[in-house]
N, C-alpha and C positions, 0 to 999 in steps of 0.2 A: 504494500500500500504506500502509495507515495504520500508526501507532506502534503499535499492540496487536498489530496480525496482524504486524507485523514481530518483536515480541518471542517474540509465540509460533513463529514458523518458525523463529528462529534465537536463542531464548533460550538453550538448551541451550548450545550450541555457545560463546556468551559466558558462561554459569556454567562451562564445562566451562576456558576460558580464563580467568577468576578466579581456579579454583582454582589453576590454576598458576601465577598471578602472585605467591597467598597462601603456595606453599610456597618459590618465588624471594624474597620478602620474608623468612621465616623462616629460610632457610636464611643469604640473604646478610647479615642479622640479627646471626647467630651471626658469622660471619666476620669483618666489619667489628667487633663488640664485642670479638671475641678477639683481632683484629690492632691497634686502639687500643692499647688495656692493654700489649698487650707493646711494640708501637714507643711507647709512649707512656713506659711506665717506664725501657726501652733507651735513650731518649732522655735517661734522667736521669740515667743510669749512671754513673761515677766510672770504668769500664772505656774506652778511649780505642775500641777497635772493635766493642763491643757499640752504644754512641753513633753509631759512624758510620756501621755498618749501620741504626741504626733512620733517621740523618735521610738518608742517602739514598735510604731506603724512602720516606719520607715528601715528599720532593724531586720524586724522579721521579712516584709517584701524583695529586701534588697539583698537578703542573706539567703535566702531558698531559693529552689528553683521555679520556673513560673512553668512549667511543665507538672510539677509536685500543687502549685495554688491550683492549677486548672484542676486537677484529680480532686484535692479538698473540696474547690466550694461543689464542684458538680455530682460527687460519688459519698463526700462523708458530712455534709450539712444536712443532708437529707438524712441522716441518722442523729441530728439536733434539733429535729422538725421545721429545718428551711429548705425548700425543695424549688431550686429556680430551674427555668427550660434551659434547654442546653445551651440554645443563642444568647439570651440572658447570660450564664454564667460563661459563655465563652468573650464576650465583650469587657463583663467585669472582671475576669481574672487580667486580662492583659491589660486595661484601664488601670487599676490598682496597681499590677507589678510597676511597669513604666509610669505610673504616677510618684510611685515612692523613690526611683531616681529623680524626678522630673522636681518634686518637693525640694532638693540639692538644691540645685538650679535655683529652683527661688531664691532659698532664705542666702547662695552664693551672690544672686544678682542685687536684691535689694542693700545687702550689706555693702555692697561697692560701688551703690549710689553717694558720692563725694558728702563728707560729713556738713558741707557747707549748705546742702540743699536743704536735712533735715534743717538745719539751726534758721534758716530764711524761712522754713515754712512754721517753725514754733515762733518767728517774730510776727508773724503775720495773725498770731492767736489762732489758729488751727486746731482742732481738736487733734489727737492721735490718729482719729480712723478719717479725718479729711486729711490732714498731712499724708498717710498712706494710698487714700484714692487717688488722690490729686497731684501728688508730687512726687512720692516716691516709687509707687508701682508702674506708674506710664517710661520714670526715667529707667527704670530693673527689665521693664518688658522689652525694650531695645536691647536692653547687654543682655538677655536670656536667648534672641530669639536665632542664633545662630546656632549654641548648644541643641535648642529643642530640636531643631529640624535634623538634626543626626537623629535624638531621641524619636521621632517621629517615624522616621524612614525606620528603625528598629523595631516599631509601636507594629509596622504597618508589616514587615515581616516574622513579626511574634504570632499577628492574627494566624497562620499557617498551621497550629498548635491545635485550632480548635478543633481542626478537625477530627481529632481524636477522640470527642466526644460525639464525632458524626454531625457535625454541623454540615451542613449543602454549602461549605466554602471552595474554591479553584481548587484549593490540597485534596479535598476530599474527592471532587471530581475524577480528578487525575488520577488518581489513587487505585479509584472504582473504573475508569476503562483503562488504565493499565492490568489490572488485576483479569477482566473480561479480554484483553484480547493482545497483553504482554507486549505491548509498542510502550516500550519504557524511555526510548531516546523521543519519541513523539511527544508521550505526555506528559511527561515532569520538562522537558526543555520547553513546550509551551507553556507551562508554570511559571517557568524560567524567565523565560522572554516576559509575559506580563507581569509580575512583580517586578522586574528591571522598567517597565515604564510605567507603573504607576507611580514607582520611586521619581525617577529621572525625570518623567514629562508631565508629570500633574504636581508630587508633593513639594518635590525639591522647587521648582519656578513659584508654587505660591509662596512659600516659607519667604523667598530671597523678595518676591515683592511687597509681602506683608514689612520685610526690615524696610525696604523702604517707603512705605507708607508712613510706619512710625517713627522715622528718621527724619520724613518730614515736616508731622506732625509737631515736633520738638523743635522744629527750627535745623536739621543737623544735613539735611539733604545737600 
């Protein structure tokens, strides 16, 4: 079977596992960016157990494997009586692992917002949580957002995991007509090929235009 007739018999069937790798990416997206920020700022806290839950969030996540988180929430929650569907917990395990890196990053970016900015935004009587809206996370979100987008492209090749729990992701496809009809260089190298552009030709060019959005946002363009 050649590469064409291969694509057309089972192209389908690989867009149709794209897509769901693309909504695994966005969702676990969101997760991972929401779970930073808060263990990230938690971590900065002045409160002694708001702090300790963020770094033993960030301890345990970033200490195990996310192969091992995917197995817990999906195979032994459900012996705690939380029983999520597999797409559910295949988004939030990879949301959470790469969020408790992603948490670094923060509490790295905002600390090496220039100390002169906090002391201009405390002369200006700012509260603590407008000083941080306003002046120190817009100037942190620039010096993060080159880190993240490694973090991202990794976010975006972790989803490849889920399929272990049988989620209808691209891994899983492949998987399933290599298994049915053993074209192993067809189907994992078209794997191949699309995770190399969802990296290179969608994630990486938003990431680099998002910096300069907020580069210009700031005056830095």
């Amino acid at each position: 079977m050649s590469y064409w007739e291969f694509l057309q018999t089972y192209g389908v069937r690989i867009l149709d596992g794209t897509a769901v790798t693309g909504i695994q990416f966005l969702f676990a997206s969101a997760v991972a960016i929401a779970v930073a920020l808060i263990a990230g700022l938690g971590k900065l806290s002045s409160n002694l157990l708001i702090r300790s839950i963020a770094i033993t969030y960030i301890e345990i996540f970033r200490g195990t494997s996310l192969l091992v988180q995917l197995y817990w929430i999906f195979f032994v929650l459900p012996l705690f009586g939380i029983t999520l569907p597999k797409f559910a917990a295949g988004f939030l395990s990879v949301g959470m692992n790469v969020g408790a890196y992603g948490a670094e990053l923060v509490r790295g970016a905002i600390q090496s917002v220039p100390k002169g900015q906090w002391e201009a935004a405390l002369a200006l009587n700012m509260s603590p949580a407008q000083r941080m809206r306003r002046v120190i996370l817009p100037q942190a979100f620039l010096l993060m957002l080159p880190p993240w987008g490694n973090l991202i492209i990794e976010l975006l090749k972790g989803t490849a995991l889920v399929s272990l729990i049988s989620v209808a992701d691209l891994m899983f496809q492949s998987k399933q007509i290599n298994a049915s009809t053993y074209l192993s260089a067809q189907s994992f190298g078209t794997a191949l090929i699309v995770y190399y552009i969802l990296a290179r030709f969608l994630v990486t060019p938003f990431m680099r235009w998002l910096e300069r959005v907020m580069a210009r946002r700031l005056g830095r363009g």
